[in-house]
N, C-alpha and C positions, 0 to 999 in steps of 0.2 A: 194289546200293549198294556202293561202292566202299571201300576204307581210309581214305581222304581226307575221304570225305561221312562216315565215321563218327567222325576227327578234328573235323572241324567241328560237327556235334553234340553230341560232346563239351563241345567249347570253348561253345558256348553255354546245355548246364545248366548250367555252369559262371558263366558271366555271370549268368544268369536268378536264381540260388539268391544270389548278392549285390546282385541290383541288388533282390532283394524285400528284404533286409536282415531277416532274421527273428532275433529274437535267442531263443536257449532256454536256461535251466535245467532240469539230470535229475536227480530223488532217484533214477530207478533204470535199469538198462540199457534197460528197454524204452521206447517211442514210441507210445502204444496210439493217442492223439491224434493221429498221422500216417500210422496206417494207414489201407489201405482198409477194413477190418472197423470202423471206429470212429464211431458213434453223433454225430451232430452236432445239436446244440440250440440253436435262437433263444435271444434275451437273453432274451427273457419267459419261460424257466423259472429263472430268477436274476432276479426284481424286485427292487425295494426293501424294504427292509424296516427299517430304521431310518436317520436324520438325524442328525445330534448337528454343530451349532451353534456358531461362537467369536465372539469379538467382535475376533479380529486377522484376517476376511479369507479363514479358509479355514473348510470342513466334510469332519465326516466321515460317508461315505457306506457305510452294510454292504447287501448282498444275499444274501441267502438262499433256497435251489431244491433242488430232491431233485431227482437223475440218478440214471440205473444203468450200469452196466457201463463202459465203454470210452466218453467222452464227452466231445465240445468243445463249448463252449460260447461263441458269438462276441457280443461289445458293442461296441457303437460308442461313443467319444466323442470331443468334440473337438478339433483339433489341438491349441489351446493348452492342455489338461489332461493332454497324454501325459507329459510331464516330471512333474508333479506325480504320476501314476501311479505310473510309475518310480521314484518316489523311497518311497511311501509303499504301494504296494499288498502286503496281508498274505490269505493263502490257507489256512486250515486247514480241511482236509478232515476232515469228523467220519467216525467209521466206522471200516471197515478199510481205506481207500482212499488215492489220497497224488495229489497234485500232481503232473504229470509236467513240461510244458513250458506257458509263456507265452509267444507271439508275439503279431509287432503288425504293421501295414503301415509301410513303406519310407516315409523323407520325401521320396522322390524324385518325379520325376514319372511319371505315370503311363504316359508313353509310353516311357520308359525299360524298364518293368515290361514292357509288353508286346514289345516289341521284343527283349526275352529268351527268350521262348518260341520251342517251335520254327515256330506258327504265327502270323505277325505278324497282328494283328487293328489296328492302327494304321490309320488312314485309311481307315475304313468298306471293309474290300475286299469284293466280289461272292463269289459260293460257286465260279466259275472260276476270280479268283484265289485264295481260298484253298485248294480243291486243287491248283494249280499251284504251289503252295507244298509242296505234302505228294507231289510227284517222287519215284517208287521208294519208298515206302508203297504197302502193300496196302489195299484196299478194299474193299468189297461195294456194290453196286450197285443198289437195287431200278427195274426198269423198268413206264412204262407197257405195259399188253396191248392194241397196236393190233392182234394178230394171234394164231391159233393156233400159230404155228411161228414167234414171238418168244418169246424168252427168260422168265423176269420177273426174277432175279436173275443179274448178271454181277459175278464175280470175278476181281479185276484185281490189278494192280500199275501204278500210276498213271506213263504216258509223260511227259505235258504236256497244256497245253490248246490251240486254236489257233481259227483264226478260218478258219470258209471263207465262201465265199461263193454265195449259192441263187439262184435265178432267184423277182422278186417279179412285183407288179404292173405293169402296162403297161413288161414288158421293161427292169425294174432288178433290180439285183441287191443282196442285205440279207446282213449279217451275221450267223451259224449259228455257236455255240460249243460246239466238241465236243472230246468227251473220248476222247483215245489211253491206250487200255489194252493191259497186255502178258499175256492169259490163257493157260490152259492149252492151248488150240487154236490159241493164235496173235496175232499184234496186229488191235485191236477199236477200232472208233471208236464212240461213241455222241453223239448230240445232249441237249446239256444239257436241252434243254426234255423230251427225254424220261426223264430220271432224276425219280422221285417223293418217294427217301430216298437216301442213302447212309451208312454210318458206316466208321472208321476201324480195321482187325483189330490193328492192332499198339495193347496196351494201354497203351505209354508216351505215345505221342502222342496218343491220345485223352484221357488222364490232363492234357496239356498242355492240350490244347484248353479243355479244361473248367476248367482253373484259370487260362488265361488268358479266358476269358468272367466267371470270377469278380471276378477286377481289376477290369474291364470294369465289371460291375455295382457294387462299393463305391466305385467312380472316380465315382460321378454327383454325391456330395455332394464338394465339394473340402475341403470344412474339417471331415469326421470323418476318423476312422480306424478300423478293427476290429481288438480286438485279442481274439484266441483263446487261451482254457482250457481246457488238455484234462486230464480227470481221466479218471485208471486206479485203476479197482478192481470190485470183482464185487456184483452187489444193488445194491439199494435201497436210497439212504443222500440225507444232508442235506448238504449242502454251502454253506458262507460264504464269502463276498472282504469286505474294505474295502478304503478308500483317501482319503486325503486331498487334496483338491481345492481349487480359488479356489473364494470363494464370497464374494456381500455378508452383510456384520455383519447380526445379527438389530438390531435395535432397542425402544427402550419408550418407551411413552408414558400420562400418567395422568390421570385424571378425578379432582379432589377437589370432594366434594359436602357442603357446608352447608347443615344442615337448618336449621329456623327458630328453634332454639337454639344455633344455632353449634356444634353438633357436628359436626366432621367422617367423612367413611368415603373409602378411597381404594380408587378401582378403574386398576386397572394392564392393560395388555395390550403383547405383544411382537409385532413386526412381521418376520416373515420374507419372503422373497421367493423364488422359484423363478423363475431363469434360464435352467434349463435347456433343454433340448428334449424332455426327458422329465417325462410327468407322474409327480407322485406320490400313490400310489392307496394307502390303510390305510397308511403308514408310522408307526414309532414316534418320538416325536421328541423331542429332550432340547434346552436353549439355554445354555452354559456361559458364566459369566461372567468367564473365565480369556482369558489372552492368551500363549498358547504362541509359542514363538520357532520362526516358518518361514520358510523362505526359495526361492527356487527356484533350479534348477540341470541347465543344461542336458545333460540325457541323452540326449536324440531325437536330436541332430544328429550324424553320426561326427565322431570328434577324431582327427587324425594328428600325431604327435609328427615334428617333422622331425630327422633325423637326422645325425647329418656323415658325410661320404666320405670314407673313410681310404683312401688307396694304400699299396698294398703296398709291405715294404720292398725287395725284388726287385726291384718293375718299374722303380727307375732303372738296375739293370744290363742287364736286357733291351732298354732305348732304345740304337739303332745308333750309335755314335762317328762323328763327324766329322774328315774329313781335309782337310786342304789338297794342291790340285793338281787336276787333271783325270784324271776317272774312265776306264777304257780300255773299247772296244766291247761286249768280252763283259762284263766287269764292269754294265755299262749294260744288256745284254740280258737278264741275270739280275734284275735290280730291273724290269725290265720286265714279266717272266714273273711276279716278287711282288707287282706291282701290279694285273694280270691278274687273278691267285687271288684277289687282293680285289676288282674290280669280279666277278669271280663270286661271291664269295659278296656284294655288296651285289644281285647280280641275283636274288642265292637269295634274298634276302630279300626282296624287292620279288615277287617271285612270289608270297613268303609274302603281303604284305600285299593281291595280286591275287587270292587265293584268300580271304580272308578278305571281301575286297569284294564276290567272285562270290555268296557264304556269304548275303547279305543277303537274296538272293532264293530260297535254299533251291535254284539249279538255275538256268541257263540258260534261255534261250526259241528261237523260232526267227522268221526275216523271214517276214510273211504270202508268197503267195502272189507270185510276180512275174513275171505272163505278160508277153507278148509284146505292146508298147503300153500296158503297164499301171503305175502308178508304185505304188514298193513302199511296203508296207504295214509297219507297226510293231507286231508280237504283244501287245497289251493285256495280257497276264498274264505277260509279262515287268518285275518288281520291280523299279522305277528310284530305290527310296526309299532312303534309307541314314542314319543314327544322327546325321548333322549337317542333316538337313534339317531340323528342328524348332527354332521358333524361340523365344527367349524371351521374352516378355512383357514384361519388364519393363526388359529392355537393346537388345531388338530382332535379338540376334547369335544365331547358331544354337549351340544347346548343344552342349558337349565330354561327350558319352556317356562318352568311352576315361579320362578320368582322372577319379575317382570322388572324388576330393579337394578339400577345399574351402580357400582360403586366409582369412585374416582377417575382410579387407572383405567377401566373398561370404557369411561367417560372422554376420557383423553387421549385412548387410541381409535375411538371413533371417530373423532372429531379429526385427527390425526389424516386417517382413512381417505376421509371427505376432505383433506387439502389435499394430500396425494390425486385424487382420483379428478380434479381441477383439472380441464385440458384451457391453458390459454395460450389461443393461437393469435400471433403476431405477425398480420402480412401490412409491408410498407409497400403501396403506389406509387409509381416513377413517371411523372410526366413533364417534358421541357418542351417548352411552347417559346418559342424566340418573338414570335411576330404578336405582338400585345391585340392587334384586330380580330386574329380570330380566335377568342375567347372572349366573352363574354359573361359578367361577375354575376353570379344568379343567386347571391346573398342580399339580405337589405340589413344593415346591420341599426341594432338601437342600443340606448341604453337606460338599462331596467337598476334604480338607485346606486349601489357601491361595484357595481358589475357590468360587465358587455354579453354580448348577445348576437348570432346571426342567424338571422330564421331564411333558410335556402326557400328562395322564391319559388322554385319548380316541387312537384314532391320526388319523392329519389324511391328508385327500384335496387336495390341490392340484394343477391341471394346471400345465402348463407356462406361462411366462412371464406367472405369475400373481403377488398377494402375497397376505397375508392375514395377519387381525390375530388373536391368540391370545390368552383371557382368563387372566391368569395372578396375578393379585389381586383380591381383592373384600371389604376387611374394613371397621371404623372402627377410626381411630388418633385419639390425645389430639393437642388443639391447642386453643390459645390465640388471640386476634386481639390482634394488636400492630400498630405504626405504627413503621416505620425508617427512621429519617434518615441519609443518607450525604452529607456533601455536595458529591462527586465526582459523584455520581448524577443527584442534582435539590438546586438551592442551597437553593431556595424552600420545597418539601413534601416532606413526608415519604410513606413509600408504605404503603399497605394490605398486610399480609399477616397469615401464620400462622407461632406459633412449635410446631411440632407435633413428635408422637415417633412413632420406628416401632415399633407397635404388631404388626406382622404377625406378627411370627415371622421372616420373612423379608428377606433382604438385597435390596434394591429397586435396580436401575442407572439409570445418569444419565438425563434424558430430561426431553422439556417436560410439563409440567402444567397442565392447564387446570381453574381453576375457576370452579365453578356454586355460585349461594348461592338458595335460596329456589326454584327452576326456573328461574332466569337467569343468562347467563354473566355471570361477576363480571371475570377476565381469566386472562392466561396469565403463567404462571411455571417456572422451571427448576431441577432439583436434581442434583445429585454425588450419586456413590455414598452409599448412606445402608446400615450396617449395624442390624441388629435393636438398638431400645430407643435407637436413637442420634435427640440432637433438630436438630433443622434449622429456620432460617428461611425462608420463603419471602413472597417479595413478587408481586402480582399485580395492582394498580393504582395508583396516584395518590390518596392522603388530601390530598384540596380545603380539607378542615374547618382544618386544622391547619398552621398556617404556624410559618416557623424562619425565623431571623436567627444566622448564624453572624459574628463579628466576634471581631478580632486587639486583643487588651484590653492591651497595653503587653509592656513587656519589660526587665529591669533585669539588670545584671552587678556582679558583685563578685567579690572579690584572695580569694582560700579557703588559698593555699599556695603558699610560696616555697623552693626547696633548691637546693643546690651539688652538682654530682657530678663531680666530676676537671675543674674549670673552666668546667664550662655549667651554665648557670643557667636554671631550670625554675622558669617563674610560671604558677599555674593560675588561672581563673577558672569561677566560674558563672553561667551564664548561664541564667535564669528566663523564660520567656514563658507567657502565658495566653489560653485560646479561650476564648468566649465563648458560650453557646449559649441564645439569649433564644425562649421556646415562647407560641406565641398559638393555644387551642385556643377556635377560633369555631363548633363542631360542639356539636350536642346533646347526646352522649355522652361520657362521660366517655374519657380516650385512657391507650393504657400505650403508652409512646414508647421505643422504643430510638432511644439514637443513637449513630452508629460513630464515632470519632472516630480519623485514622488512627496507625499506628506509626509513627515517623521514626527510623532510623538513629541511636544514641548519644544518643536523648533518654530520660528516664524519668519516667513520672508520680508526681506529688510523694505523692498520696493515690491509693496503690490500691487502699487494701481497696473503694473507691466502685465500681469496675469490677466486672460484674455475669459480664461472660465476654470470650475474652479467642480471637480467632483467629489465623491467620500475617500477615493486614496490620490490624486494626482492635482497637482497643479498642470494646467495647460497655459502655454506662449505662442503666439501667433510671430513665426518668422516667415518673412516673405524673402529668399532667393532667389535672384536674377541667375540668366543660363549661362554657364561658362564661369561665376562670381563664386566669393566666399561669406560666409558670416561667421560672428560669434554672438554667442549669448550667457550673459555669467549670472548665474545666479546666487545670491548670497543670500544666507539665514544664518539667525541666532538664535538661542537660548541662555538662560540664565540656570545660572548653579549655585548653590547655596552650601555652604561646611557649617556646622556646628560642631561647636563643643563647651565644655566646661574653663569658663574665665579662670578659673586656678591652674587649669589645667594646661591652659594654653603657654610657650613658651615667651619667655623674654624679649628675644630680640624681636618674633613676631608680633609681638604689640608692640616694641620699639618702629617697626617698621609701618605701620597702621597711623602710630605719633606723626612720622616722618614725612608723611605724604598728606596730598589733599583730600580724602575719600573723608575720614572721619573727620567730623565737625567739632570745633571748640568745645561744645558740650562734653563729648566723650571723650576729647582727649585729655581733658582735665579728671574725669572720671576714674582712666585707664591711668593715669601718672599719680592718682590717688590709689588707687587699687595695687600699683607698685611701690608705691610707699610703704603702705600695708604687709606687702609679700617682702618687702626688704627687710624690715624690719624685725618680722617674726624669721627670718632666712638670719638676719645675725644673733638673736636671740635661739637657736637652733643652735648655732655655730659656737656658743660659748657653751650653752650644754655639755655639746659633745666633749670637747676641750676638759672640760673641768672632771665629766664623765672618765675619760682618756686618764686623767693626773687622779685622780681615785685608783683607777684600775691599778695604775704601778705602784703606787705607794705598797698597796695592798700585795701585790707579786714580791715585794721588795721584802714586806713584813714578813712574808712565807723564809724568806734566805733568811733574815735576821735572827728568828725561831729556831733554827737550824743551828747558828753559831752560838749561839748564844748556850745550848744545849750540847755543846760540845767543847767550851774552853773552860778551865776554873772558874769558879766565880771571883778570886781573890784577884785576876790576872789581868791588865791592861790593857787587852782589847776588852774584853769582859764588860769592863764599865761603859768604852769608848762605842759597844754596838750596844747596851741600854742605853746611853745615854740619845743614839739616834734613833732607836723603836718609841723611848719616849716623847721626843718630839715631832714624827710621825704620826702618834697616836692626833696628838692637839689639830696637825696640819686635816686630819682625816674627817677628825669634828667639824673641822670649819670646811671644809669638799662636800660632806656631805649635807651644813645648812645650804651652800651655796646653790646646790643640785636643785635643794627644795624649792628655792626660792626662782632659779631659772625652770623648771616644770612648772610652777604656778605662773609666773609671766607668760610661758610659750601656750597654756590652755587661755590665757586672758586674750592675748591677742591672736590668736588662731579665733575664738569666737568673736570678736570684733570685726576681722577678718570676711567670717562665716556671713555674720549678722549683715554687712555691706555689701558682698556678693549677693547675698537675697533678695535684697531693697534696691538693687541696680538694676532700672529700666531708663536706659539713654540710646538716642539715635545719634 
């Protein structure tokens, strides 16, 4: 094996060691988990050992397992839970022991993986080619014993393999694959069929072998992964992992059972599910009624930060100047000789890349045989496969092995991939248990600061993508039977329910309810979190007995308040309306009726102390009905309404009408009777304007006719004189219109800003 081949070798643990992508953390110099001396343990000596439950979507998972010594330990799970690992897995080693490294499988594909090793196992090869692959490797041999003076064991160094050919039946001839060895005595050919074993002397490459069969084998499920724990330390000791994972919400659901006095008892049970692939056999399990803030965040995938290219500030001096003119012969043969040096070194390089190509097949092969009449043959265990020949799935183009980088989009339909490829199964448990005796509650429930909690007292066996229903209450709680009227709900009836308390002890989570009166379902109803000693209603059928008439009983408005604030003027009203709520109970039994009546926005009920309770949309009334009787119940609310506007703007009569009444106080009415003085005032001062504006305008139409006549009769003639003599006294009347104009626009700016000035300064209640 040459320097070259040992280059090339190189170069590919090199690839191999990134294309597994193994990521590790060391508390301490050593690798005990990567040695060969180190102890390897299935998952099943780390089973489960406890659940703990959220109701936001994820669980956490502990395992617990005694190991000794120098020890890894490998779990599989699945792709879309490795980023959740990564983010949340916690390893303390009890003992005197410590954590050494965590690895995990490569998200790449797996023929990447193999194609890194030094023996490609890709495309099922024959045991021909893959010792044609292992060229200049030693060997051991073990042979059949057709003979006393055969061999049984031949120690080689592997030539090649080749193909000859034998003489078969009826004068054909079949192909023989034999193996050229280079031994101690000389080169040796043997026929494959007669080798029984071989193995591989050099312990690096048989170390490859073996861990590329490993790939090989955790390659068969595509949607796990393994990922490896290798703990160093001496003895016998206990070792833990958690980690936090997707998971579905636990759920509740409840049985309320009336006996024939109307007592109730409530049995509760919590519904989990197992998704997994793994079963789970004694676990301990707790169900948190908390909603911790998780998120996910992709770690599995490599991230490369692109980075800029900076040129150096030199290489604009190194770039050659241009001249103007024609270069001379030798000048010309010199750039010739530098461009030379460079297609050698691009040929150096190209060699490089021909040698890296040779590299794929570990070696060379040679042309079968090629007699005389014979057409030549193509050496089958010559490697024609190379890192673009694999296609991908999913775009159809052959994967780029050489750049291990992933841009955006490629980024985004991976990820993409990995939610598709998510199987989440949803099975619901159905269990109705009428008689509260035989069940019994195997929860104990606590609470842990802003949260609940129930740690199931038995451990629980669940297999895999199983559910099952966990009994986690079984008491009686106090309750009441009332009838509640909504009439958003149902216009007509009211509904059958209970007004009951939590009696448990314990804080109870949302969930439906179904109740049984007497050993018959009565119906189904739904509650909100409910803390201990907190009461709730709950509805669960249609009261037929008991009919309701809701009706809109009038509505009246009246003037409450009038004020001044810097010139606007704010009139308040109230506005009264009443509901109407008429009860017909045609039932045997006497009824205790709640009825909700809703909140509105800015209204408020005139008599509250009548409201019995009081939630975020509804007032509640407590009507008691006798059987065969009627009731009513009216309910009335107000609000108040406010108008604005501008005090100039407002009209006349309606401050005449403000004057008129008791609402506004002596203060502002004297105010508002000044304030119309004011507007009288400048309104008559307006009015002689116009007026005078008006007797301008005709004079002036008038002077247009005069112009006219005046330009059409003699001048020596008796009208003549008689229409100058009225253009001239026009002209005078026109001077005195137009001081007067003057003098009425300078009043009407006087007192409009007086006006102005008063509305500003006016703040009266």
């Amino acid at each position: 094996m040459n320097r070259r081949t040992y280059l090339y070798l190189g170069l590919i643990s090199a690839v191999a060691f990134a294309a597994i992508g193994v990521w590790r953390f060391t508390l301490g110099a050593a690798q005990p988990g990567d040695g060969p001396d180190a102890e390897r343990a299935a998952g099943k000596n780390l089973p489960l050992s406890q659940v703990v439950l959220f109701n936001s979507g994820v669980g956490y998972f502990q395992r617990e397992g005694a190991v000794e010594g120098n020890t890894r330990v490998d779990l599989t799970f699945p792709v879309s839970d490795i980023n959740d690992l990564l983010k949340s897995l916690v390893l303390p080693d009890i003992g005197d022991g410590k954590v050494s490294t965590v690895s995990y499988d490569s998200q790449e594909p797996v023929e990447k993986t193999l194609k890194s090793f030094a023996l490609d196992l890709t495309n099922n090869p024959t045991l021909g080619q893959i010792i044609n692959q292992a060229r200049g490797e030693k060997i051991e041999v073990v042979l059949q014993q057709n003979g006393a003076a055969q061999p049984g064991n031949v120690t080689g160094v592997v030539i090649g393999m080749e193909v000859q050919h034998a003489p078969g039946p009826k004068d054909t001839l079949v192909d023989v694959d034999v193996l050229n060895l280079l031994c101690a005595e000389g080169v040796r050919s043997v026929s494959l069929s007669q080798v029984q074993r071989l193995r591989f002397l050099n312990g690096s490459l048989d170390a490859e072998f073996r861990r590329a069969l490993e790939v090989l084998a955790a390659a068969h499920n595509s949607q796990k992964r393994t990922v490896s724990l290798n703990f160093a330390g001496e003895g016998k000791r206990t070792v833990k992992l958690g980690y936090v994972v997707e998971n579905p919400i636990w759920k509740t659901s409840y049985r309320l059972v009336l006996d024939k006095k109307g007592k109730p008892s409530l049995q509760g049970w919590a519904i989990v599910e197992n998704t997994s692939d793994e079963d789970w056999k004694d676990v301990r399990m707790a169900l948190i009624s908390s909603r911790p803030i998780s998120f996910q965040m992709d770690l599995y995938q490599p991230l490369f930060v692109p980075r800029p290219t900076i040129e150096p500030e030199l290489f604009a001096s190194l770039r050659p100047p241009t001249y103007q003119g024609a270069l001379n012969g030798q000048l010309g043969g010199g750039l010739g000789a530098l461009g030379g040096g460079l297609g050698a070194l691009g040929g150096g390089l190209g060699a490089l890349g021909g040698g890296l190509g040779a590299l794929g097949g570990l070696g060379g092969g040679q042309l079968g045989q090629n007699g005389v009449g014979q057409v030549a043959r193509v050496n089958p265990y010559q490697n024609q496969a190379n890192l673009n020949s694999i296609i991908d799935p999913t775009t159809g183009a052959p994967l780029n092995f050489e750049n291990n980088r992933l841009n955006y989009e490629e980024l985004q339909q991976r990820r993409q991939q990995l939610r598709d490829n998510k199987d989440k199964a949803k099975k619901i448990g159905s269990v109705v248990a009428l008689d509260p005796s035989g069940v019994a509650s195997s929860a104990t429930a606590a609470e842990i600061g802003d949260y609940f909690q129930y740690i199931i007292e038995q451990k629980v066996a669940l297999p895999r993508q199983k559910s099952a229903m966990l009994p986690i209450v079984n008491q009686p709680v106090e309750g009441a039977r009332v009838s509640i009227y909504n009439e958003a709900v149902q216009a007509k009836f009211p509904l059958l329910g209970l007004r009951f308390k939590n009696t448990t002890g314990q804080d109870l989570m949302q969930g439906p309810v179904s109740v049984y009166e007497g050993g018959t379902y009565a119906g189904d109803g739904r509650i909100m979190d409910l803390q201990p000693n907190e009461e709730r209603l709950l509805s669960f059928a249609i009261d037929q007995g008991v009919e309701i008439k809701a009706e809109h009983a009038g509505s009246t408005e009246k003037l409450i308040a009038v004020k001044v604030v810097k010139g606007v003027m704010y009139v308040t009203h109230k506005l009264r309306e009443t509901k109407c709520y008429q009860v017909k109970n045609r039932s045997p039994q006497d009824r205790d009726l709640i009825i909700e009546h809703p909140i509105r926005d800015e209204w408020q009920l005139v008599a509250l102390e009548k409201v019995n309770e009081v939630s975020r949309d509804v007032y509640r009334f407590d009507q008691a009905v006798a059987a065969g009787k009627t009731a009513k119940l009216d309910v009335v609310e107000e609000r108040s309404r406010t108008n604005v506007a501008g005090l100039a703007a407002t009209d006349d009569q309606a401050i005449k009408v403000f004057l008129s009444g008791n609402v506004a106080s002596d203060k502002l009415k004297e105010a508002l009777n000044k304030a119309l003085a004011f507007k009288a005032e400048l309104a008559s001062t307006r009015r002689d304007l116009t007026q005078v504006q008006n007797r301008l305008k005709a004079i002036t139409e008038d002077q247009t006719r005069l112009r006219a006549n005046l330009a059409n009769v003699p001048p020596t003639s008796a009208a003549y004189k008689r229409y100058l003599e009225k253009f001239d006294t026009q002209e005078t009347e026109i001077e005195k219109l137009q001081k007067s104009i003057e003098d009425k626009q300078e009043a009407e700016r006087t007192q409009q800003g007086a006006y102005d000035s008063y509305l500003t300064g006016l703040s009266v209640e």
